[in-house]
C-alpha positions in Angstrom: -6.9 13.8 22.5 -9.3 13.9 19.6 -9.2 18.4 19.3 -6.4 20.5 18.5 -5.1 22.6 16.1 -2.9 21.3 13.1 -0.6 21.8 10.2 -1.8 25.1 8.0 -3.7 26.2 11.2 -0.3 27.9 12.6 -0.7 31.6 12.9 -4.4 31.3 13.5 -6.3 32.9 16.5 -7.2 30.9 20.5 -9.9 33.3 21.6 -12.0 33.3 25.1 -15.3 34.6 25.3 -15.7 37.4 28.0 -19.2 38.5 28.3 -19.8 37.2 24.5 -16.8 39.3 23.4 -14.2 37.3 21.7 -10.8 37.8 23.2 -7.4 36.8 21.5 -5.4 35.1 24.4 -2.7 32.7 21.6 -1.6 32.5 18.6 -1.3 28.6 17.3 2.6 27.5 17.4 3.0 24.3 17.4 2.4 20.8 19.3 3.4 17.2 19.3 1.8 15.7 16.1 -2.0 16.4 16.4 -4.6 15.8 19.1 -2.5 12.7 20.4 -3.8 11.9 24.3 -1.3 13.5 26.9 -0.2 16.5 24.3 -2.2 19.1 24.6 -1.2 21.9 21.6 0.5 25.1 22.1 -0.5 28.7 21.5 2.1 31.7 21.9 0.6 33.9 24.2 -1.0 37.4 23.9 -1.1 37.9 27.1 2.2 37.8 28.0 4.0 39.7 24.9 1.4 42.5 25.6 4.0 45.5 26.2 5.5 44.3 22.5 2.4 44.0 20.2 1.0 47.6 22.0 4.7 49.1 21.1 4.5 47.6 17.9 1.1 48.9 17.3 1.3 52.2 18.7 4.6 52.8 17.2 6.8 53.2 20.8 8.7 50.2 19.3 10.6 50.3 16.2 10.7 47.1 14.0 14.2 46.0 12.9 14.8 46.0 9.3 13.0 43.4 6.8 15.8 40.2 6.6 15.5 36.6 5.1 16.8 33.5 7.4 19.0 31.4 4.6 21.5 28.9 5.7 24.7 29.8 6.1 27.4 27.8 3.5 29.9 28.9 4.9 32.8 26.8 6.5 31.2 24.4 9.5 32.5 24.5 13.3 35.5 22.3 13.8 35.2 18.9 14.2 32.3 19.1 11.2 33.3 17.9 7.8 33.9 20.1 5.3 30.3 20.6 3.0 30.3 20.1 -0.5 27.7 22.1 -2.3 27.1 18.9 -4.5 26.1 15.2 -3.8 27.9 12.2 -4.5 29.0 11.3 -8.0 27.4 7.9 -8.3 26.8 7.9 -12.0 30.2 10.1 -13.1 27.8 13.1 -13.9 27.9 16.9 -13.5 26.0 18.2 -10.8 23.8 21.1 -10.6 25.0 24.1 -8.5 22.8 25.6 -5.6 20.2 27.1 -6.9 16.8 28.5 -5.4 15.4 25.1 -5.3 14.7 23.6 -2.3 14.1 19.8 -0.5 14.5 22.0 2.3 17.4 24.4 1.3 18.6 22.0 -1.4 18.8 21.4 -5.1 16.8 19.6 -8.0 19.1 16.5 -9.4 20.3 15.2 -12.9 18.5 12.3 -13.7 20.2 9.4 -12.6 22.0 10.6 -9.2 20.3 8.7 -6.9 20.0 5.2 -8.8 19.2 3.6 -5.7 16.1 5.8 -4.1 12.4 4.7 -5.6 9.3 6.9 -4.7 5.9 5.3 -3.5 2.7 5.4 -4.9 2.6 8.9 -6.9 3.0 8.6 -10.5 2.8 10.3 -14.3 -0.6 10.0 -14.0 -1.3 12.4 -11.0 -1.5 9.5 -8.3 -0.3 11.1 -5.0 2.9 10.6 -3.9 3.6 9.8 -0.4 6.8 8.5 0.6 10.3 7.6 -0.7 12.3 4.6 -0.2 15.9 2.6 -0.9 16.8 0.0 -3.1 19.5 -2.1 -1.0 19.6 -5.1 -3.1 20.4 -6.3 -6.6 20.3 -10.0 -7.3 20.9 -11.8 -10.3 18.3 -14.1 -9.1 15.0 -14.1 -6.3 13.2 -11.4 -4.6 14.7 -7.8 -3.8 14.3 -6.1 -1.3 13.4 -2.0 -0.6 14.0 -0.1 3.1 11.5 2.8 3.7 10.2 4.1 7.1 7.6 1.6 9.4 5.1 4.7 9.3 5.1 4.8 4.9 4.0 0.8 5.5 0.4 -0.4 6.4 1.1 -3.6 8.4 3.3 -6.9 8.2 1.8 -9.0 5.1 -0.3 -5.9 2.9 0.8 -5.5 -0.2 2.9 -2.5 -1.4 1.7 -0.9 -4.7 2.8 1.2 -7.0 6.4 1.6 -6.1 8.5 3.4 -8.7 11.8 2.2 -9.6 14.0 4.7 -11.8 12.2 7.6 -11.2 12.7 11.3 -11.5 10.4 13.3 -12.5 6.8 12.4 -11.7 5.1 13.9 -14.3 7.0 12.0 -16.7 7.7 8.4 -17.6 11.4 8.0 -17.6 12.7 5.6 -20.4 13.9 3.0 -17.7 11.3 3.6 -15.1 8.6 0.8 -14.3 6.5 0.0 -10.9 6.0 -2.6 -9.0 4.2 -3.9 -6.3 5.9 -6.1 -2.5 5.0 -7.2 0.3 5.2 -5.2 3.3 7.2 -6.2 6.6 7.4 -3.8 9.7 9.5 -3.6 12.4 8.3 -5.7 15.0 9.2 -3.0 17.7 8.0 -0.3 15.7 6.0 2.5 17.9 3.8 4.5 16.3 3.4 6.9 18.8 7.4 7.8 19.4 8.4 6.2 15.8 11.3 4.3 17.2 11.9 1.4 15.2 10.7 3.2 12.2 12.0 0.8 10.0 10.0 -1.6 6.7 10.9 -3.5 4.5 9.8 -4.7 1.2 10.3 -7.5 -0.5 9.4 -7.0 -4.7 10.2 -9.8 -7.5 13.7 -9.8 -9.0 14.0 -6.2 -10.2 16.7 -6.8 -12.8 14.3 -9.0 -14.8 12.6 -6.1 -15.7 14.9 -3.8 -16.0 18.3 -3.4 -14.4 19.7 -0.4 -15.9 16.4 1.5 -14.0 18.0 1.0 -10.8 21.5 0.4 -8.4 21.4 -0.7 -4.7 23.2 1.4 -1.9 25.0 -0.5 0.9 23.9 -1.2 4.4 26.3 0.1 7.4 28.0 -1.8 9.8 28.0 0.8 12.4 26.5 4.1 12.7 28.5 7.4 11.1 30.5 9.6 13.0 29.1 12.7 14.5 30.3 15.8 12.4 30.2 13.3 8.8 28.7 14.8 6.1 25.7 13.2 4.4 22.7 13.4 1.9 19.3 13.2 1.8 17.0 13.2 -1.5 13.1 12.7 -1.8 10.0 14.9 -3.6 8.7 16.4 -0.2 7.9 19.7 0.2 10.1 22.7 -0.8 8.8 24.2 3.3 7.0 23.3 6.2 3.9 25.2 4.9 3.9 23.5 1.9 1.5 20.8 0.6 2.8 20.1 -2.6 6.4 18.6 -3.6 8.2 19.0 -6.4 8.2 17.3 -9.6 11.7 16.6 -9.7 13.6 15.0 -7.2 15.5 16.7 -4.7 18.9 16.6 -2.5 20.7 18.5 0.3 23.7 17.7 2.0 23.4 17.4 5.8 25.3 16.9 9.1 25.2 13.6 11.0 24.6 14.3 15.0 25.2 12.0 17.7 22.6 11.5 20.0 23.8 13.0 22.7 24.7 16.1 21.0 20.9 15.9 19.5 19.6 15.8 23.4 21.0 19.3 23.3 18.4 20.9 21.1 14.8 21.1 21.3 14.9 17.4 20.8 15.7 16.5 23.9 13.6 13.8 25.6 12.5 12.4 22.0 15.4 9.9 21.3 16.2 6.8 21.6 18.8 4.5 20.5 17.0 3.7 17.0 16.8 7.2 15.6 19.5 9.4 14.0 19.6 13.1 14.3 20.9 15.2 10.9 21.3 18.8 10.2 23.1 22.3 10.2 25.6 22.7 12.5 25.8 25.7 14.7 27.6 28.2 11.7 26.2 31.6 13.2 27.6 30.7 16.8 24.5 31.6 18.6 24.4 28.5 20.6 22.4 26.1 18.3 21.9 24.1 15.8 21.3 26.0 12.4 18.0 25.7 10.6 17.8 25.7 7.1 18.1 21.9 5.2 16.4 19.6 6.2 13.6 16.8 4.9 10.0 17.6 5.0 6.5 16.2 4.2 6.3 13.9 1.8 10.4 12.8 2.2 9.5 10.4 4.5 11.0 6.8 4.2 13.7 8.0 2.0 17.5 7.8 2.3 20.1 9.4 4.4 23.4 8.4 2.5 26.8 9.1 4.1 30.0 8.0 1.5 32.5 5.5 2.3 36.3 5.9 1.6 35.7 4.7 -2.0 33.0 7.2 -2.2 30.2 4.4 -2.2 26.9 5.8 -0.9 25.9 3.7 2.5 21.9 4.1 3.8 22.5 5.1 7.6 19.0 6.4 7.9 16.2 6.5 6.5 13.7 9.4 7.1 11.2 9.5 10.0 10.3 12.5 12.0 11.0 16.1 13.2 9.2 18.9 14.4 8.4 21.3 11.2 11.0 21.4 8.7 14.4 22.9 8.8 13.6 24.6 12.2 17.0 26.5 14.3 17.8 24.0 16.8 14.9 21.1 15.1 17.3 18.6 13.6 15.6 16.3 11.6 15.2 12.5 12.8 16.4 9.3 10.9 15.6 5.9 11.7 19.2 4.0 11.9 20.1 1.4 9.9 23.1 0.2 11.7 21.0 0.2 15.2 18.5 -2.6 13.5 20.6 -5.0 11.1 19.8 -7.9 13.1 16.4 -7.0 12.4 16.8 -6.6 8.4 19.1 -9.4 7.7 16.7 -11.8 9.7 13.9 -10.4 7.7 15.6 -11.1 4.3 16.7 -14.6 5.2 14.0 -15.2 6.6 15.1 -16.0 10.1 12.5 -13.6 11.6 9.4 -13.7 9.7 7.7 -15.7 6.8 6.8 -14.7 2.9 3.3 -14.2 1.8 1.2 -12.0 -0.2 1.2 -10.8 -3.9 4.8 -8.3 -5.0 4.9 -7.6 -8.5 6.8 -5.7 -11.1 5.7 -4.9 -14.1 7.0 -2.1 -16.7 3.8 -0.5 -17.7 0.5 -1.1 -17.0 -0.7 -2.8 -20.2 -2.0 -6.7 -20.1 -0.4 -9.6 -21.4 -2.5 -12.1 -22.8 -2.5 -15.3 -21.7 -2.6 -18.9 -23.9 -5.9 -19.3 -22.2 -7.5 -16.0 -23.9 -7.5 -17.5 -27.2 -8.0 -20.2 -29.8 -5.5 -22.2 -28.6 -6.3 -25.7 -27.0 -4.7 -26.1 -23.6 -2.1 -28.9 -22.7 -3.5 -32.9 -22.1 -5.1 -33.2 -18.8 -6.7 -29.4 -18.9 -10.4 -28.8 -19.8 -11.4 -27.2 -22.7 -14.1 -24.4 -22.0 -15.2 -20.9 -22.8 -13.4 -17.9 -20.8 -16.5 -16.4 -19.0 -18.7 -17.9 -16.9 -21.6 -16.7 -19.0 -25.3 -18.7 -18.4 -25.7 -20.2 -15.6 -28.6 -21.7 -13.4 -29.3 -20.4 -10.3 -28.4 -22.7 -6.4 -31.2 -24.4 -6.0 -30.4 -24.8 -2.5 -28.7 -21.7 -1.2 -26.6 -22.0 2.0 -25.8 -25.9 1.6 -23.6 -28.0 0.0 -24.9 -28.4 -4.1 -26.7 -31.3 -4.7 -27.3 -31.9 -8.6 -30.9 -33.4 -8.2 -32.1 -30.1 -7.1 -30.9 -28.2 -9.9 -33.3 -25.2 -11.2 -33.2 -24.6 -15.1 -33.2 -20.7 -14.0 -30.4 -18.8 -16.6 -28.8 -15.6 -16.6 -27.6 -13.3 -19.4 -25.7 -14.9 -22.4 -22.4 -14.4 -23.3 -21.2 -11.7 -26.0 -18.6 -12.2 -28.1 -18.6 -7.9 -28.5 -16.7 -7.5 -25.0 -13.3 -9.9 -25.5 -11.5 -6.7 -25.3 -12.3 -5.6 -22.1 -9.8 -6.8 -19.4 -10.3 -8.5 -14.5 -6.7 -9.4 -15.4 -6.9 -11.1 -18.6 -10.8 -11.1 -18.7 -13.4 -9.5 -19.7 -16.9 -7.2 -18.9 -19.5 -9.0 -17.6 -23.2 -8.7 -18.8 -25.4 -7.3 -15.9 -27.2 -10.2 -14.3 -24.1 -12.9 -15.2 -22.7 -12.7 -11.6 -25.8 -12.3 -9.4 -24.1 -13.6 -6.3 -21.1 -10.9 -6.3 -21.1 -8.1 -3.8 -18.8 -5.2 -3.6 -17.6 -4.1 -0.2 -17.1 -0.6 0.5 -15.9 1.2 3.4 -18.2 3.7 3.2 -21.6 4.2 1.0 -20.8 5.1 -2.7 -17.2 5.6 -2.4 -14.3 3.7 -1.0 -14.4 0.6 -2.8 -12.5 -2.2 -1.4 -12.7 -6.0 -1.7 -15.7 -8.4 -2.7 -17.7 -11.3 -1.7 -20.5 -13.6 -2.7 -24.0 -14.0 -1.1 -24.2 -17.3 0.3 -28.2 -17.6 1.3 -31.2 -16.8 0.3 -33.7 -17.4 3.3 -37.4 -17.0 3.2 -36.9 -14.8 6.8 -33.8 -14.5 9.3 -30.7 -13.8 8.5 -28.7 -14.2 5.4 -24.9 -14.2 4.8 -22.1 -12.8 2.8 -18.5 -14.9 2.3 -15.5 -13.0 1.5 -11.7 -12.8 2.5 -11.0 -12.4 6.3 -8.1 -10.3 5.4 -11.0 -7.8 4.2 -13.2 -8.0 6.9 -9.8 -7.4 9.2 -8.8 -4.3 6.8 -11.5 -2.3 8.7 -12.5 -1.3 12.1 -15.8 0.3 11.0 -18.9 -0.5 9.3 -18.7 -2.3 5.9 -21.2 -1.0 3.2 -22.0 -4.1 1.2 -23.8 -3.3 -2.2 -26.1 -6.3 -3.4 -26.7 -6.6 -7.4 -23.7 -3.9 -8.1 -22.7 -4.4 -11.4 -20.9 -1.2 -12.4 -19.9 1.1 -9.5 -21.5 4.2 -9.0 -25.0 3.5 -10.6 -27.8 1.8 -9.5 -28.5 -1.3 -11.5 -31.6 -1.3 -13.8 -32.2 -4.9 -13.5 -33.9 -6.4 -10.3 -31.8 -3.2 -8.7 -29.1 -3.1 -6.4 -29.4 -2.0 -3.0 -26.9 -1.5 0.3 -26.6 -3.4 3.4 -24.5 -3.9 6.8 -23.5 -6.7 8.5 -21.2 -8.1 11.3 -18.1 -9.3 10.3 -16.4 -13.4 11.6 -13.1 -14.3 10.8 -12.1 -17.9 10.4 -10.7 -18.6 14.0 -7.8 -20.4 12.9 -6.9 -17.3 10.3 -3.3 -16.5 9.6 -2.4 -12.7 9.1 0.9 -13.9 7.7 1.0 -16.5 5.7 -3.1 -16.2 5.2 -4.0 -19.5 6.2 -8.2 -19.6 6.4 -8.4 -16.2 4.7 -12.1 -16.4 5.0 -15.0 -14.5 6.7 -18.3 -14.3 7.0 -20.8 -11.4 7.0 -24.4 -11.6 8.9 -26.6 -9.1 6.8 -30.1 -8.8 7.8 -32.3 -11.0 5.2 -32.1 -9.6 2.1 -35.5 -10.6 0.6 -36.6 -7.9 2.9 -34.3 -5.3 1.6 -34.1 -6.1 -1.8 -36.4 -4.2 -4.3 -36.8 -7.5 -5.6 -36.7 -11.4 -5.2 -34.7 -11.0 -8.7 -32.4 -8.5 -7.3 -29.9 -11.3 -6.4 -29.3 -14.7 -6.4 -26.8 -17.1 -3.7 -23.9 -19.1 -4.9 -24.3 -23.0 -3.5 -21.2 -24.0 -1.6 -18.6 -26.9 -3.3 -18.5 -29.8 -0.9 -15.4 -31.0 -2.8 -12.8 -29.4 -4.7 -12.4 -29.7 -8.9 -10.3 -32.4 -10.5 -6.7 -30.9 -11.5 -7.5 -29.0 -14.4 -11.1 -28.5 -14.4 -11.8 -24.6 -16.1 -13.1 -22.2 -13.3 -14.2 -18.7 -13.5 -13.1 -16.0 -10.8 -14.9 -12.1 -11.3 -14.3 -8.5 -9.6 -13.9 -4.8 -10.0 -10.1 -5.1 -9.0 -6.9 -3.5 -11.2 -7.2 -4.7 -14.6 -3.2 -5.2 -14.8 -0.1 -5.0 -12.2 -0.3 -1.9 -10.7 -3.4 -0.5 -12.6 -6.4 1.1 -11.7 -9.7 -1.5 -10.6 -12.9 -1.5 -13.0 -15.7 0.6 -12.9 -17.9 -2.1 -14.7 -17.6 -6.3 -13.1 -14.9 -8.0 -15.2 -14.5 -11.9 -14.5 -11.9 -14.4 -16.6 -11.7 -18.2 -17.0 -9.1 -19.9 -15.5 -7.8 -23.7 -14.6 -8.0 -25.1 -11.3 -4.3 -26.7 -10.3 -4.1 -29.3 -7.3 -2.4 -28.2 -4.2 0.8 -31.0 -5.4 0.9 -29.1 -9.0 0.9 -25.8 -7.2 3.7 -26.6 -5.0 5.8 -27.2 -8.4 5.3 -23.3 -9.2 7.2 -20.6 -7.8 4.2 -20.5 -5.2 5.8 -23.1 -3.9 8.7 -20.9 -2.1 5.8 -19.2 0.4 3.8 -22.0 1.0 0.6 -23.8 -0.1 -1.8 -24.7 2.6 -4.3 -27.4 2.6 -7.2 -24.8 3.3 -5.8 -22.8 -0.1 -6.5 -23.0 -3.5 -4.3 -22.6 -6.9 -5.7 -21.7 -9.9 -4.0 -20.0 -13.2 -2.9 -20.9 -16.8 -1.1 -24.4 -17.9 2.0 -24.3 -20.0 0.6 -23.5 -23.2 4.1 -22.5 -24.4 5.7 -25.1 -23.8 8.6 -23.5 -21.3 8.1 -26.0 -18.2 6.4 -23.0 -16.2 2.6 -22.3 -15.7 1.3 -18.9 -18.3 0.5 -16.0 -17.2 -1.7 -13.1 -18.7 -5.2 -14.1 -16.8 -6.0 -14.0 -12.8 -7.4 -11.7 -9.8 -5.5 -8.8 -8.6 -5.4 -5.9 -6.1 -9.1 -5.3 -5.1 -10.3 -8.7 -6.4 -9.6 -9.9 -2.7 -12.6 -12.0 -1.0 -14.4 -12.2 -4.5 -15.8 -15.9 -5.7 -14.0 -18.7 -7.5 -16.5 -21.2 -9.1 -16.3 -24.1 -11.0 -19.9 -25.0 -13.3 -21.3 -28.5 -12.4 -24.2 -29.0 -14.8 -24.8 -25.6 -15.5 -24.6 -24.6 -11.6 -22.5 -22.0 -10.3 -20.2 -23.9 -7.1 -18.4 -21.6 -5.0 -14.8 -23.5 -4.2 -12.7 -20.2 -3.5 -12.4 -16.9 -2.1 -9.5 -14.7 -3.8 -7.0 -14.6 -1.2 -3.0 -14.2 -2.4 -1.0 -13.8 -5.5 2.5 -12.7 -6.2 1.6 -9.7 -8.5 -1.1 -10.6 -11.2 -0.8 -13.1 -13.8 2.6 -13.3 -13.2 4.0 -17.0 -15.3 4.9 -19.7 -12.9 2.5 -17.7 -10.6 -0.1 -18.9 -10.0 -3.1 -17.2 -7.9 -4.1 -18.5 -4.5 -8.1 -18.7 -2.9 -9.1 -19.5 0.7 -10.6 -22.8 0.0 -14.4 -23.2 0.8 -14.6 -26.7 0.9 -11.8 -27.2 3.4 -14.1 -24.9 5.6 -17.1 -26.1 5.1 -18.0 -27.5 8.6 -16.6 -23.9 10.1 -19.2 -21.9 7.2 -22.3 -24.5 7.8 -21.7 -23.6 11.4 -22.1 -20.0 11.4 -24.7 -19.7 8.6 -27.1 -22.4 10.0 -27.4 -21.4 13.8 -27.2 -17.5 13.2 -25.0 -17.1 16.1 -22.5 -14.4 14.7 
């Protein structure tokens, strides 16, 4: 694999050189995804339609007269329901007629008609839209839960964001529609090469607390529709194959369901297997196969195939996978079945086949709550009074070792300033350059791609030095990891000291859990960054806690991540106070449900309200991941956590959750002492 033509390259020329003459021997057609090993792509040949292109050319042929290809809505073949030109009635409205709007060959919708189908991560700001999904449950209580297609989802435990619940129109905020944010659970057969098993789910926090006239759920099957029923499929893909842009409002077409066997029939065959569903148009013209015409197309993907049950209830039999182009003669589309994996989806929403972890949120807009901690107000008995930024501090005295007090250096940092209280990490605020001078950002590539944090760790005279973030970071990427030293505001070099980029190699914790996120740390060898810093002031290192906080000690977590649910990150560093909360008191919170560790670390907002649940309105969110927790002894910076876990961001009763750096202490001394990584 690795070269090969693509989509938008169709049409375009395969030439051999003869004697430095360029000689047109294809024209690109098509091919099995692009540049996969073992499928070479496919040109139609010059060569051998030669006596047709002359005859066209010379004139010797006469060219049949100009026609369009539209799908015929007409009565199907027998033994094919009847087509309606409309979709379901789920909400009692009028439906639009045909028109020359297409999802392929369909229809825009009223607002409203497809309660149950939620698009992922495009939005009224211009956000790209990628994917479509399906509600399939509304509790009064707990988690929901979303079906969209394995190849829409990034892996087992990542977090979903941005999915939008009641939406319509993307370039408009409907009066009901809010986004939220789940965790992510893939079929564990799931192939990625023939999508079988293209199945995820998503697990999001109750979505009728927020709203639950935005939304409805659609049934699950118990057994897989009837070749011939008709169904309907809805999404904001692409009007045609050669399109790159959907629509703005969503779309739907009705389609006929195909047995498999039947689908071997068509230029399918060999493709299938048991865990796929074929839909179209059947064969209406009676030239042997399957009509083109309707079908799903790019940007569809994970969305619904609905089919209606005798009390005209829409069921989810599919949801949308594959197919080659869009709304091809004898290319029905492909569907991963519902029915064919239930054991699968039940067991993943009881939790017989897999675990809970990870941050899901929901949140109606993208404007901050406040917490009790971000003002005046005096927190509960038992919680420490202190400011809400880090602000001065000394620098370690003894970087790379567990603090010890007597060797504390008077060395401060910028002051605080009252001016920024209405900046917002989530419930925080901008950070003076110089304040965090440990922080790094990691980027997956130089001046762009921003991704997680970390904290410098050592500060060696010569050798190596070393970088501590979250191993589910340092996992996110295969290649190298640009680590900017003294960032302060992305996309500028700093003034003071200056910041300056390094690489590294990348150990996770051994014992690191890509599920539940046990020992979410990792360590980064950079070369010794005296060397490559334009100064010895361009940074300084974080000393290590040897022992965790007393319950309810203040602590001080920072990062360029979203400043609310579902937001944007920061351009400038943003850090917020916060309490720490034992591991016993955390266990008391919702947390509780997806379990604390011993080698994790809680820390949020007490009950300053009075409700019997832990405040929300300050913590870490998406992109914060692998940046420092600290508690101040004397003055002194201690690094206790890196960010780790959260359901959503500064949810109440929530509570966030750090990889714990004194439970790993032996493991970090190890690694940073012997430079062995």
């Amino acid at each position: 694999g690795g070269q090969d033509a693509c989509q938008g390259d169709s049409g375009g020329p395969l030439v051999c050189l003869e004697n430095g003459v360029a000689t047109l021997v294809g024209v690109t057609s098509w091919g099995h995804g692009c540049a996969f090993q073992g499928y070479p792509g496919i040109w139609a040949s010059t060569v051998d339609n030669f006596e047709w292109i002359d005859g066209i050319i010379s004139g010797t042929i006469t060219l049949p007269p100009t026609t369009t290809t539209t799908r015929n809505t007409g009565p199907p073949p027998d033994g094919w329901n009847t087509y309606n030109a409309t979709v379901f009635d789920y909400s009692n409205t009028v439906y639009l007629p045909w028109d020359d709007n297409k999802i392929v060959g369909g229809q825009e919708v009223e607002e409203g008609q497809w309660p149950f189908i939620v698009g992922l991560g495009g939005d009224s700001n211009g956000n790209t839209h990628w994917c479509g999904g399906t509600i399939i449950s509304k509790n009064d209580y707990g988690d929901d839960w979303i079906l969209t297609a394995a190849h829409c989802c990034d892996g087992t435990g990542m977090t979903m964001n941005n999915i939008r619940i009641g939406d319509w129109q993307q370039s408009t905020l409907q009066a009901n529609e809010f986004s939220t944010s789940g965790i992510q659970y893939v079929h564990p057969n799931y192939d990625d090469w023939f999508l079988s098993n293209d199945i995820c789910l998503i697990r999001v926090p109750n979505l009728s607390a927020v709203n639950a006239d935005a939304f409805e759920k659609t049934c699950l099957p118990s057994e897989r529709p009837a070749h011939g029923s008709k169904c309907y499929i809805a999404g904001w893909g692409t009007l045609h194959q050669d399109d790159w842009d959907g629509p703005d409002i969503l779309h739907d077409v009705g389609i006929w369901v195909m047995d498999n066997e039947y689908c071997e029939n068509t230029g399918n065959a060999n493709e299938l297997d048991q865990s796929m569903i074929c839909a179209g148009s059947p064969d209406m013209n009676g030239n042997g196969w399957p009509d083109g015409g309707i079908d799903a197309c790019y940007g569809d993907s994970g969305g619904p195939l609905v089919c209606l049950d005798d009390n005209n209830e829409p069921i989810v039999v599919g949801l949308t996978s594959w197919g080659f182009g869009c709304a091809q003669e004898n290319f029905p589309g492909v569907w991963a079945s519902i029915a064919d994996n239930l054991d699968w989806i039940y067991g993943t929403m009881d939790g017989t086949y897999t675990t809970t972890t990870g941050s899901s949120t929901s949140t109606v807009s993208t404007t901050t709550t406040t917490g009790g901690g971000g003002g005046p107000v005096n927190p509960p008995d038992g919680w420490e009074e202190a400011p809400e930024t880090m602000g001065t501090v000394s620098k370690c005295p003894a970087p790379g070792t567990p603090y010890s007090p007597a060797a504390r250096s008077a060395h401060k940092f910028s002051p605080w300033d009252d001016s920024r209280r209405n900046s917002r990490i989530v419930g925080g605020q901008e950070v003076l350059e110089g304040e965090w001078p440990f922080q790094v950002g990691l980027f997956k590539d130089s001046w762009g791609g921003f991704f997680c944090g970390g904290s410098v760790i050592t500060k060696n005279e010569i050798g190596f030095d070393y970088i501590l973030s979250a191993a589910h970071c340092c996992e996110a990427v295969t290649g190298t990891i640009d680590i900017h030293v003294g960032d302060w505001k992305h996309g500028n070099h700093q003034t003071s000291g200056g910041e300056f980029v390094v690489t590294g190699t990348k150990l996770s914790h051994p014992n690191y859990n890509d599920v539940n996120l046990a020992n979410d740390l990792c360590i980064i060898e950079v070369p010794n960054l005296l060397a490559a810093a334009p100064s010895a002031d361009s940074f300084q290192a974080a000393c290590l806690a040897e022992s965790r906080p007393e319950h309810g000690r203040r602590v001080y977590t920072a990062g360029w991540g979203a400043i609310a649910e579902g937001a944007w990150g920061s351009e400038t560093l943003k850090d917020a106070g916060l309490w720490y909360m034992s591991n016993e008191y955390c266990e008391g919170t919702s947390n509780g449900a997806y379990g604390i560790q011993q080698n994790m670390i809680c820390a949020g907002v007490p009950d300053f309200d009075g409700d019997g649940i832990t405040d929300g309105g300050q913590d870490a969110c998406q992109g914060d991941s692998g940046g420092p927790l600290v508690v101040l002894e004397n003055g002194v910076p201690l690094l206790i956590g890196a960010t780790s876990w959260g359901i959503g961001c500064a949810r109440p009763n929530y509570p966030g959750v750090w990889a714990s750096v004194p439970d790993n202490m032996e493991w970090i001394l190890e690694n940073i002492s012997t430079n062995k990584i």
